[in-house]
N, C-alpha and C positions, 0 to 999 in steps of 0.2 A: 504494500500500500504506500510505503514511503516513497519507492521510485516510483511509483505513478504522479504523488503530487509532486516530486523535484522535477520528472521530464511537463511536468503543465508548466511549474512555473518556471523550467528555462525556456519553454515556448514562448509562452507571455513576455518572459525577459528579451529574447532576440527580437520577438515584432515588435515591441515598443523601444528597442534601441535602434531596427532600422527606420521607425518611424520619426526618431529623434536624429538620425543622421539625415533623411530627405530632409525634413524640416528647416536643421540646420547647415544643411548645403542648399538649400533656397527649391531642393526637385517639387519637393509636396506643400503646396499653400493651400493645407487643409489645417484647421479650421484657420480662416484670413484673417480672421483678429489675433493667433497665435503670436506668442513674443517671442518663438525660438527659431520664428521664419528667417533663412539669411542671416545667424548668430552661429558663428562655427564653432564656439564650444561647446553649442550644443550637440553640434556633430561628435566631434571628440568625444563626450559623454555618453553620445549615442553605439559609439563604437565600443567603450569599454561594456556597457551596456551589453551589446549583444557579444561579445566574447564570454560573461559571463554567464548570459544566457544558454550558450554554446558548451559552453563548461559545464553545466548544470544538466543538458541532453545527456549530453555524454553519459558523465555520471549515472544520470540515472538510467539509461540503457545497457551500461556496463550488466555484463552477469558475473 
C-alpha cells in the first residue's frame, strides 16, 4: 500500500513540476493571471520538482 501512495505522489510531483517549468519558461499561460508565467525560477523549481517526482516512481516501483 505504501508504494502505491509514493508512485501517486511522485506522479503528482512530476506533472506539477512540469507544469511549473512550462509556466516558468513562458510554454503554458494557463491560468493568465498566474505569477510564475515567464519567472525562471520557477522553472528551476519546476525541474527539481519533477526529478523528485521521478525519484519517488522509481522508488516506489522498485520490487
Amino acid at each position: 500500500m505504501a508504494r502505491l501512495l509514493i508512485t501517486i505522489a511522485g506522479v503528482l510531483a512530476l506533472l506539477m513540476g512540469l507544469l511549473w517549468i512550462g509556466q516558468g519558461l513562458g510554454i503554458v499561460r494557463w491560468p493568465a493571471s498566474s505569477f510564475m508565467i515567464d519567472m525562471r525560477p520557477w522553472a528551476l523549481r519546476g525541474a527539481a520538482l519533477a526529478v523528485v517526482g521521478a525519484a519517488m516512481i522509481w522508488f516506489g516501483r522498485r520490487r
